[in-house]
C-alpha positions as CSV (number, residue, x, y, z in Angstrom):
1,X,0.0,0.0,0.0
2,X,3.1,2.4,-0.2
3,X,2.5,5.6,-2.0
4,X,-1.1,5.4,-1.5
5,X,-3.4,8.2,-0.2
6,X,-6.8,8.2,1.4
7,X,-9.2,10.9,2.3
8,X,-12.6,10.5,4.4
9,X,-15.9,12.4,3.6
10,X,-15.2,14.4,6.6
11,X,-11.9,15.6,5.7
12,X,-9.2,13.0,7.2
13,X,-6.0,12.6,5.1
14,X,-3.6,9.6,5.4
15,X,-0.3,9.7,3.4
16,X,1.5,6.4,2.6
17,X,-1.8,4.6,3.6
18,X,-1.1,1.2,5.6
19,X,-3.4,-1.9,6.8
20,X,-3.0,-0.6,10.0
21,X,-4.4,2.6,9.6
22,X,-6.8,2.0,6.6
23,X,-8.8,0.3,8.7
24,X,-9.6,2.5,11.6
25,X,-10.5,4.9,8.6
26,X,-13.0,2.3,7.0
27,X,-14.7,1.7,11.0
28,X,-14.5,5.1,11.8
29,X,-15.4,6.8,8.7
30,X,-18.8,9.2,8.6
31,X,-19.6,7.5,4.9
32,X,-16.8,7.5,2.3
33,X,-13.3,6.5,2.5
34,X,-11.5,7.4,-1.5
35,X,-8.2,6.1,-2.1
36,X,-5.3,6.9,-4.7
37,X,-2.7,5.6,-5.9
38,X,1.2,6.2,-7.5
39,X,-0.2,5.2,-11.2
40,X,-3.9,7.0,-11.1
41,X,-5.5,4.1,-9.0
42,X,-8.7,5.0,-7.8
43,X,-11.2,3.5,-5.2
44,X,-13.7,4.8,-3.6
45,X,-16.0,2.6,-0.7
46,X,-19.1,4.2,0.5
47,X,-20.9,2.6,3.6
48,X,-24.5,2.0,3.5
49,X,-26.9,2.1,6.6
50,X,-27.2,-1.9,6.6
51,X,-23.8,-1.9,7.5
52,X,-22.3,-3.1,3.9
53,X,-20.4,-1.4,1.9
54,X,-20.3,-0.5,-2.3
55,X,-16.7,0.0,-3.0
56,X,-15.8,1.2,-7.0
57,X,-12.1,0.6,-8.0
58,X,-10.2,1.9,-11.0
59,X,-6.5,-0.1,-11.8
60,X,-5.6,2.9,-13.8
61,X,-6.6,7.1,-14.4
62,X,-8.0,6.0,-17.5
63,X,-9.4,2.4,-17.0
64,X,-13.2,1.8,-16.6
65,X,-14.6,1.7,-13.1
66,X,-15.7,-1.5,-11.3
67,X,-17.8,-2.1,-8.5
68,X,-18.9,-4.6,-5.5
69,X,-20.8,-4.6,-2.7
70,X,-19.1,-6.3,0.7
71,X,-21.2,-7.6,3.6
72,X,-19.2,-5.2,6.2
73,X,-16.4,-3.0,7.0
74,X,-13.7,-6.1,7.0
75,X,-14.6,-7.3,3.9
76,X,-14.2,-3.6,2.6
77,X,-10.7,-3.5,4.1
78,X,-9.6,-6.9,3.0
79,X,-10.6,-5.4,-0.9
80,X,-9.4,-2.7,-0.8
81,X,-5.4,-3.9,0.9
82,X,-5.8,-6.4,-1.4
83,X,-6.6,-4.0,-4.5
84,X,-4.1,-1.5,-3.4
85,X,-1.4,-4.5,-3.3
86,X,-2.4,-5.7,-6.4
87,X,-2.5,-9.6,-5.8
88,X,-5.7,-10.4,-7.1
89,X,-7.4,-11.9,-4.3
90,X,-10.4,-8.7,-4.6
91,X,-10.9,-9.5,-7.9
92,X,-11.8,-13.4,-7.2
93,X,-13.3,-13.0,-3.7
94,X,-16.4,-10.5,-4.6
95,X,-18.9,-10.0,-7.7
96,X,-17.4,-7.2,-9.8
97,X,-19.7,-5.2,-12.3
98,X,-18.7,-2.3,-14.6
99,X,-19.7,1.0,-13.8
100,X,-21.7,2.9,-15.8
């Protein structure tokens, strides 16, 4: 997750985004956590009121937009550590749709 940034709806900033603070940002956030990456790498996870969460990811500025929808706030952080390292595992663990 090196040279990653997140920013909360309510204004929180982390540079150089770890696990270990991503997700105290996911359980604390008031909505939307967006993060960013080195290369343009965009996602963005937005908590509903049923607890889950949509989360819409972006490999590249210019590729097209994907989304899921996770059960909770741990499935949200394993997705998105897991998209930021670039392993694969998000890809094959959830439903991904393209965004319209």
């Amino acid at each position: 997750m090196a040279n990653f940034r997140a920013r909360t709806a309510d204004g929180r900033t982390v540079d150089d985004i770890a696990p270990a603070t991503l997700r105290p940002l996911l359980t604390e956030a008031s909505g939307t956590v967006i993060m960013e990456g080195p290369a343009g790498q965009l996602a963005e996870a937005s908590s509903a009121a049923d607890g889950r969460w949509r989360i819409e990811v972006a490999t590249a500025a210019d590729a097209p937009r994907e989304a899921a929808t996770v059960p909770n706030a741990d499935a949200a952080f394993d997705a998105l550590r897991s998209w930021a390292a670039d392993d694969d595992w998000w890809r094959e663990a959830f439903s991904w749709s393209p965004v319209s």
